[in-house]
Structures are given as structure tokens and as C-alpha cells.
N, C-alpha and C positions, 0 to 999 in steps of 0.2 A: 504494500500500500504506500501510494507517495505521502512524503511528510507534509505538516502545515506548519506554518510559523508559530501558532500556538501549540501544536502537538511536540517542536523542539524547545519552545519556553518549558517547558513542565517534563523532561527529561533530566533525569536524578542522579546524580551518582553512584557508583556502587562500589564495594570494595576493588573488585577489578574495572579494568575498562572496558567497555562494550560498545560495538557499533549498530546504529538502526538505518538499515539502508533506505533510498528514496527511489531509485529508479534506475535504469542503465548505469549500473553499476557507481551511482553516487550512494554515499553514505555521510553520516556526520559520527564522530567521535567520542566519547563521554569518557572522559579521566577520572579516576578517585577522587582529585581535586573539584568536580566538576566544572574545567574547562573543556569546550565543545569543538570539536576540530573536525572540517571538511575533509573529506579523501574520495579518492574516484579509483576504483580496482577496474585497471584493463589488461590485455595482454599486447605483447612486442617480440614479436619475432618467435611465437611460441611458449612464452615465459610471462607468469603472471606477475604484476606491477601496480605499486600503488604510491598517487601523485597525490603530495598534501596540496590544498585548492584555499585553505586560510580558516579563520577561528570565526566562527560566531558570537556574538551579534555582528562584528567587521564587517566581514561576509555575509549579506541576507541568503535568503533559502534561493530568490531570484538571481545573485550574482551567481552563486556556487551552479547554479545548471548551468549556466553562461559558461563560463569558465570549463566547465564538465563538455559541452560543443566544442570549445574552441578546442582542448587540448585530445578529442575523439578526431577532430580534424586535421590534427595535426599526426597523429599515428595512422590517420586513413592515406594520408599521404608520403608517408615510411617517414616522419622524424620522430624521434625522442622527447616525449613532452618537457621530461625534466634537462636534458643537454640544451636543446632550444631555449627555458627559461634562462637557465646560466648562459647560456650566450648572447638572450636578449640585455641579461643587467647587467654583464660585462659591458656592452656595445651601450648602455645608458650611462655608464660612470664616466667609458672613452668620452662620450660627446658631451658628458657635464665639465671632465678635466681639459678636454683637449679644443680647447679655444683655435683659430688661428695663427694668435697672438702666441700662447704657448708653443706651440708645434713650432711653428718660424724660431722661437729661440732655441729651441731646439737643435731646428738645423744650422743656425747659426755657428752653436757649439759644435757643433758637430764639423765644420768647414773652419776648425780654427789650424791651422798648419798649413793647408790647402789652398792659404791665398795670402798674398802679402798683406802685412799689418795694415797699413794704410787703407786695402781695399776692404780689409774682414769690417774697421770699425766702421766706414763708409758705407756699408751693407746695412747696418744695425740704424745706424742714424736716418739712413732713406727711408726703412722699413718702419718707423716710430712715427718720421712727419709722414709719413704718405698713405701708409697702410693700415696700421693698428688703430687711428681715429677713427678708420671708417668697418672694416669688418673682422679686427683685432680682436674681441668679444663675442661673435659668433664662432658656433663648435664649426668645425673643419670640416662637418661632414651634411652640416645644411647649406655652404655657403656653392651657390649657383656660377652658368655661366654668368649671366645679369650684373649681380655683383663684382664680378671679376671686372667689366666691360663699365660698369660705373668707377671704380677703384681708377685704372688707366686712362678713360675721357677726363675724371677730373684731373689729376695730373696733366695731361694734354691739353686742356685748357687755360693754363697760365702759360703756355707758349714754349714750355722744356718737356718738345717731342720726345728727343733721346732718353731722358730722366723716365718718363714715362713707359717708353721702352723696355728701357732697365729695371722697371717696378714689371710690367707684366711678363718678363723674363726671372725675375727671382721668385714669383708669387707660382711659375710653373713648375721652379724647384723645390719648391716646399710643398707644391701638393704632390708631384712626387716621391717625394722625400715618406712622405705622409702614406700615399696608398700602398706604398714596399714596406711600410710598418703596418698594415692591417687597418691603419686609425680613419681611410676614407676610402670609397671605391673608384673614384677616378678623380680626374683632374681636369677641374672646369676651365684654365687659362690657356689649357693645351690648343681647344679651338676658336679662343682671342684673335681674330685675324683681321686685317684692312678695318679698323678702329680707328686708325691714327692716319694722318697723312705723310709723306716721304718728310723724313728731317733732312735740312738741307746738309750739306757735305759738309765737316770744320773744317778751314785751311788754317793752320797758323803761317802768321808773317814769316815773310823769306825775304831779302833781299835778293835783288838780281846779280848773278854771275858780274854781270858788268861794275856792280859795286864792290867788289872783294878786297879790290887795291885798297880804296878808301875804308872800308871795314876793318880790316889788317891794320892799319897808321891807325884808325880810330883806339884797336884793341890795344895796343901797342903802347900809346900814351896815354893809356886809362891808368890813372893815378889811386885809385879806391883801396881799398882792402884788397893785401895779399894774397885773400882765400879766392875773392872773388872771382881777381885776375885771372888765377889759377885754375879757376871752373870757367873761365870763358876761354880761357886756351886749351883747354884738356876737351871742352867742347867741339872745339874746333878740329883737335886732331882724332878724335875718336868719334863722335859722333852716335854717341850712346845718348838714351832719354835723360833731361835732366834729374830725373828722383832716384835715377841707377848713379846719377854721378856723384850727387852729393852726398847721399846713402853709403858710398865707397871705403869697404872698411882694409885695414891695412893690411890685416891677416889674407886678402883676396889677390895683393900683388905679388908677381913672379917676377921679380927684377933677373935673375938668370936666366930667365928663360923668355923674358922681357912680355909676359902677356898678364893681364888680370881677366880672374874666371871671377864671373859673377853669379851668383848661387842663386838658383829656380826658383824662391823664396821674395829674390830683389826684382826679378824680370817680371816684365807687364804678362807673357805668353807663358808662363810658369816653365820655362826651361833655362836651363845654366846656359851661359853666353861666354866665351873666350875671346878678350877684345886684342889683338896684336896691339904691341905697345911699341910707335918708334922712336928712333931717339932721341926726337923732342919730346915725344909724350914721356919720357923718362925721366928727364932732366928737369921737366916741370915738377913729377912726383917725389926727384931727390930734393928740390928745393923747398916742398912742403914739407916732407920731413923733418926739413932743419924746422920749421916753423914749429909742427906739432909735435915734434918727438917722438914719443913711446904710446901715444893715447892711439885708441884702435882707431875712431875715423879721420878717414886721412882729411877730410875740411872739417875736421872739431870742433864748435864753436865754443868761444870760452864766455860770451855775453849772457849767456841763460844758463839756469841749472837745469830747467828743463830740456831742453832741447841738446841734441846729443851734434848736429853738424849742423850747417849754414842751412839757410830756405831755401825754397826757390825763386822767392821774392827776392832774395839779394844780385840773382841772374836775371832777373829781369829790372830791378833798380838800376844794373850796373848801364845795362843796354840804354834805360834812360837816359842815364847823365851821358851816355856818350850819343846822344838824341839821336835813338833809335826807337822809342818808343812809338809803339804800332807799326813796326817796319821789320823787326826782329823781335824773335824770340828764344826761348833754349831750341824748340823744335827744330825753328830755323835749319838748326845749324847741320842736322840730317837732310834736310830740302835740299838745301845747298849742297853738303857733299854728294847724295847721290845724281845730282844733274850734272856737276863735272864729271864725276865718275860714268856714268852712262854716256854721255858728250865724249868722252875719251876712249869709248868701245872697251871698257873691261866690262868681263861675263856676266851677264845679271844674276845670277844665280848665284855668284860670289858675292857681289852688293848687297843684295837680298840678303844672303848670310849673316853679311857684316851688320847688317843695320839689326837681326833679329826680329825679322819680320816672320808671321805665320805662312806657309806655303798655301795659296786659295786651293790648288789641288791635295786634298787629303789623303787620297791612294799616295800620289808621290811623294808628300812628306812622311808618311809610314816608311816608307820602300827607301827612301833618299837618305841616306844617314851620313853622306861624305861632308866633312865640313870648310872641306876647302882651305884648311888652315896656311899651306905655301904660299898659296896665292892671295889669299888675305894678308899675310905677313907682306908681303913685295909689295900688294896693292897703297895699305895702308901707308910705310915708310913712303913711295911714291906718293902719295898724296901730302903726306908732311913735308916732302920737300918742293912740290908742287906748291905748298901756302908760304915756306920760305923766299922761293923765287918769285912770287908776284910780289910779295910786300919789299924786296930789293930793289923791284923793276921799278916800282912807285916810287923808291924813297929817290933814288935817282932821278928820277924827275922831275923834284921839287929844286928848286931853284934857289939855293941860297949867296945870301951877298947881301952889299950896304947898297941904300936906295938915296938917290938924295931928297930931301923932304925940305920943302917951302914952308 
């Protein structure tokens, strides 16, 4: 006989426990204590089974049938009533703990060695003003394309395409991140696509081949800081990014063997970089020595306690005062070297090298592992004396002597 709600009121306890069933195999429970406890006896795979369904009065007699369907429904369909509850209140703690917000720091933590310092804290600061205002507090596993696609428009709307870019490129690493740990089933930024408009291309300033003479007298009689100097000439003959140059620690030069390897750590392409050193770039590195000593980076700053070597604001200062300002930059001075060098028919594939550039073809930078180091040595030293002999040819023909003056 099915039960009533007042037929389980006035169920009594007994010394033992005993159960009074209701129907398809639902029953309610009665303890010594007289606490009343739902259960539903079914069989699974053969083997009789019994699902606690919750206590009375919690449970009314109307939840407990409910409950007694859903979980008939669920072994009608071959799952395990009790495995599926554990894994639905696993999957409700995931999406109460697992914010966003959380998971990104996560992977944050997770990408620390993996990226140079500068770009790891760079990552975290974007991801705060950009992201976590907006669906930072949503679990990771509600969060739509929609959202994704709102997240990048606003960003794109104050006019820093690329920035925006680079928010809907880390937000695809973290749901990533995220569905290879179980914590969401796919990744809404994945199909982000034609949102944004092309960003225009950055050039940084270059001066023209035809300005080198003057550039060279200009470097030349720059009176500034020693360090300075020394990072606009070492720019010039090496032609490495400025945050590789001034970052330059002393443990990384090989004066015998006259090359500095720069560690996959300091490189924008996360690979170690071997820059031939000629013998001006040498002589510029022994005279910083004298300056800095024994301290590890070779441009040391001794003005801050924080900061461990010069900016790259003092390379672009220098360029100022020697009013260059919007005409030059540190890039520059890569523009510059690879337009003579290419203008001079050396193999592009060497240049490329030298400058540490990514190969666009991915098969052949797998496949391609020569570094061309001979000919990078030869190219380079030629190139150093190629910037000697113009600033020669120029100083010659400056014209000195007494004038007479009225």
C-alpha cells in the first residue's frame, strides 16, 4: 500500500530499524532514534542496490518519488545512480571554486619559467585590467562564446587592437588550460574570429641608410653616461632587441671565444641566441668592465636599488639629446643593419639568424637546425668595420680650419 504523509507522521520507532515501503521499490526508514530516512532498492547490472534519497520531513513523500524517477532513469539508461551523484557534487564544488579568475591564476602559475619575467608579470597585469572586471567571477564553465566576444570588443574599442588581441589569445589559453584539467568542456574563445579589425602594422623609426655618416659623428660625440654610450654602440654592432641588451648579464660573455649566448629565458622567441662579438663589440665590453667591475650586469645601474641595469628609456633619452627623437629608436638599429646587410647580398637566412627572428615556415625551422655560426662571425666583424669606415669617410669631410669673421 502506498504511504500518506500522515501515515509516515505516526510511524514509531522500534528497538530495531525497520523499513515501510511505498511503491517501486521506494521505502522510508525508521531508526531506534526515530529518524526517518528515504531509500529506493533497485538492481544494477544484476546486483541489488540501495540509494539513500534524504530524511524526512526535508524530503516530503512528493520529493522522495521524484527523486525515486529521476534516479530509475538514470539506471534505465546504464548509469550508476550513486557514481553520477558524486560526480554531479564534484562538478558543483568545480564550478563554485573554479571562477575564471581563479583558473587564469592558475595558469598563470603555472607558465612561470616558461616566459621571461617581464612578459609573465605583463600577462597578470592585462589579465586584472581587462578580464577579471568583467567575467573574472563567473565559474569557467558557464562562461559562453558571447562573453568571450564582449571581453575582446570592449578592449577593441578604446583603439589597442593588438592588446585586444593578446586578451583573446591568453583567454584561449586558459580555457585550454582549463578543459585538459577536466574543470570545463571546451573552449569558447577558440571560435573568436573576424571581431576585431586588421591592426595596423608597428614600424619603429629607422633612419635612412643615407643618414649613417651623420648618425655615427652624432653617436660618437654623445657626451651622456658611459653606460649609455655603450648600449648605443653595442646596439649598433650587434643589433640584438634593446631589453636583450640591457638585461646583458656578464656571466653570458665569451670573450675567448669572443661570442655572448643569450639564455631562452632573455629572448622574445624563447630560444638561446649566440651573438658573434667583433672586435669593436669587445672593446666596448672591456671598457665597461672597467666601469662595472665584478657586479653580474654588464650596464649595472648604480642610481636605484631597485632596478638591477639601465632602462630602456635611457636609449631612447640618449637618441633624444642627440635629436633623434621620432627618427630613431633601439629597434632602429636592427632596420638599419638588416637593409645594408641585405643591400650587400649576404644570405638571408644568415641575417635572419642573426637578428633571431622566428622562421614563418614551421616544417623548416623544425628541420633547419644549422646556425650558420662562420658566417655570422665574418658577416658580423664585416659589418663592424663597414660602421668604422663610413664614420672615417665622414669625418674627412668635415672641413676644419680658421674662418675669418666680420
Amino acid at each position: 500500500m502506498a504511504l500518506t504523509a500522515l501515515a509516515i507522521k505516526h510511524l514509531k520507532p522500534k528497538a530495531k530499524a525497520y523499513r515501510v515501503a511505498d511503491g517501486g521499490g521506494l521505502c522510508i526508514e525508521i531508526s531506534p532514534a526515530g529518524g526517518k530516512l528515504w531509500r529506493w532498492r533497485y538492481t544494477f547490472h544484476g546486483k541489488a542496490q540501495m540509494l539513500a534519497l534524504g530524511k524526512f520531513p526535508a524530503v516530503t513523500l512528493e520529493q522522495a518519488r521524484k527523486k525515486r524517477d529521476e534516479a530509475r532513469a538514470l539506471v534505465e539508461a546504464g548509469k550508476h545512480p550513486t557514481r553520477e551523484r558524486k560526480a554531479q557534487k564534484l562538478r558543483n564544488i568545480i564550478e563554485g571554486q573554479n571562477t575564471f579568475e581563479k583558473v587564469a591564476r592558475h595558469w598563470h602559475e603555472h607558465r612561470i619559467g616558461k616566459l621571461n619575467k617581464k612578459y609573465y608579470v605583463q600577462c597578470l597585469v592585462r589579465l586584472e585590467k581587462h578580464v577579471f572586471p568583467k567575467i573574472g567571477s563567473l565559474p569557467i564553465t558557464e562562461i559562453t562564446i558571447p562573453d568571450v566576444v564582449r571581453v575582446v570588443e570592449k578592449v577593441g574599442q578604446k583603439g589597442t587592437i593588438a592588446t585586444a588581441k593578446w586578451v583573446k589569445q591568453v583567454m584561449s589559453q586558459i580555457f585550454r588550460y582549463a578543459a585538459q584539467r577536466g574543470m570545463c568542456q571546451f573552449n569558447p574563445a577558440a571560435d573568436v574570429r573576424d571581431v576585431l579589425p586588421p591592426a595596423e602594422k608597428k614600424h619603429y623609426a629607422c633612419i635612412p641608410v643615407a643618414e649613417l655618416p651623420a648618425f655615427l659623428q652624432a653617436m660618437k660625440a654623445y657626451s651622456g653616461e658611459h653606460l649609455t654610450r655603450a648600449a648605443l654602440q653595442l646596439l649598433a654592432l650587434t643589433f640584438v632587441r634593446t631589453g636583450e641588451l640591457i638585461g646583458a648579464q656578464r656571466s653570458e660573455i665569451d670573450f675567448d671565444r669572443a661570442e655572448w649566448h643569450i639564455p631562452k629565458e632573455r629572448m622574445k622567441m624563447r630560444r638561446p641566441h649566440v651573438v658573434p662579438l667583433s672586435r669593436q663589440a669587445l672593446a666596448v665590453l672591456k671598457t665597461l668592465h672597467k666601469h662595472t667591475g665584478t657586479k653580474a650586469n654588464v650596464f649595472h645601474s648604480q642610481r636605484s636599488r631597485n632596478v638591477k641595469h639601465i632602462s630602456n628609456g635611457a636609449v631612447l633619452m640618449a637618441l633624444r639629446r642627440m635629436d633623434y627623437q621620432n627618427r630613431m629608436t633601439g629597434h632602429g638599429f636592427r632596420t638599419l643593419a638588416s637593409t645594408i646587410l641585405n643591400e650587400k647580398h649576404y644570405p638571408p637566412d644568415v641575417i635572419e639568424r642573426q637578428l633571431a627572428h622566428e622562421d614563418g615556415d614551421k616544417i623548416r625551422a623544425a628541420y633547419n637546425r644549422a646556425e650558420y655560426m662562420p658566417e655570422r662571425k665574418k658577416m658580423m666583424q664585416e659589418y663592424a668595420d663597414y660602421l668604422d669606415s663610413v664614420l672615417t669617410d665622414a669625418e674627412k669631410k668635415i672641413v676644419r680650419g680658421h674662418f675669418n669673421k666680420r
